[in-house]
N, C-alpha and C positions, 0 to 999 in steps of 0.2 A: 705735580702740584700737590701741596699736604692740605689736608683739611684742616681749621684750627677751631675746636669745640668750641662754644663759649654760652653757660648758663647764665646769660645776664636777664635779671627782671627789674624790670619799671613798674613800678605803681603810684597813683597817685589817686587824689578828686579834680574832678573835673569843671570848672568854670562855667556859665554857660554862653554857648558862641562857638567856636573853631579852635581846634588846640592842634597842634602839631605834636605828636607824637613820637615821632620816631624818623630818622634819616640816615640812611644806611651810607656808613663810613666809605670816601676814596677807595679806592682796589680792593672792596668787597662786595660778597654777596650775602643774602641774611635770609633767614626764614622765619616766619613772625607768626605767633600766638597771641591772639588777646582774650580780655574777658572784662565783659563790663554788668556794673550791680548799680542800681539806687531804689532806697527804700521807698521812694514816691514815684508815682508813672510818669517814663519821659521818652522822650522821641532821640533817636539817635541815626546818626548816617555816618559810614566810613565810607573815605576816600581815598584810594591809591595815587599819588601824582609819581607818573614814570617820569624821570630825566633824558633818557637816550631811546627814543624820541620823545619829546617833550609832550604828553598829553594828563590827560586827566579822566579817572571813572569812578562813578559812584558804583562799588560795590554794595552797599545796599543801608534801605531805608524803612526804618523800623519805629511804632510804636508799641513800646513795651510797658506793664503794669506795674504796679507797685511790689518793689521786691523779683521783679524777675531777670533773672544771670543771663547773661547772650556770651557763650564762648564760641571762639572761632579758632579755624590755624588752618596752615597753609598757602601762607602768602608768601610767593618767592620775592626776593627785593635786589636790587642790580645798587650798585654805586649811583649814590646820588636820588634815588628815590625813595619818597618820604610816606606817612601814613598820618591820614587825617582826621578827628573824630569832632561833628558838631551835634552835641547836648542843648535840650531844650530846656532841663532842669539842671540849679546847680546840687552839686553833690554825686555825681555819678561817681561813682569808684573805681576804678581800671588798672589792671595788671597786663602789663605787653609781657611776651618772653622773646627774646631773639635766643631763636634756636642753633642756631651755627653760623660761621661768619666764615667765608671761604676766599683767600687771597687767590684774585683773578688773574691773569695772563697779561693785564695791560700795559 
């Protein structure tokens, strides 16, 4: 099975409420970086929703200051499972990277 690199980055601002961010392509797998900024204090929670078996966890939940970065990485991701972030304030700022994307066996 070939590995197949792929430096793909997402960024964008963030709404406030729930935004989907990210869902890892049919017959992959992905490893995922984020990083979130806003200039005013805001509360933020990410969410892992796995696919195969269908559940959901809050990896975690945070009240952060004005101006303070939260980077993260290390998130494995299976086909079909997706990454959730809800912002209390709008304006938050976020870069995903999907760090490699590896065609599965299936």
């Amino acid at each position: 099975m070939a590995i197949i690199p792929i430096n793909q980055n997402l960024q964008g601002t963030l709404p406030v409420g729930t935004t989907t961010l990210y869902t890892t392509p049919s017959r992959c797998s992905s490893g995922i970086s984020l990083r979130f900024n806003n200039p005013s204090a805001y509360d933020i929670e990410l969410t892992i929703n796995r696919a195969n078996p269908a559940s959901s966890v809050v990896a975690y939940s945070l009240t952060l200051s004005a101006g303070d970065t939260l980077q993260d990485s290390g998130y494995p991701m299976e086909q079909g499972d997706s990454i959730q972030v809800t912002t209390t304030t709008a304006g938050t700022v976020y870069m995903l990277t999907v760090v490699n994307q590896i065609p599965n066996s299936y």
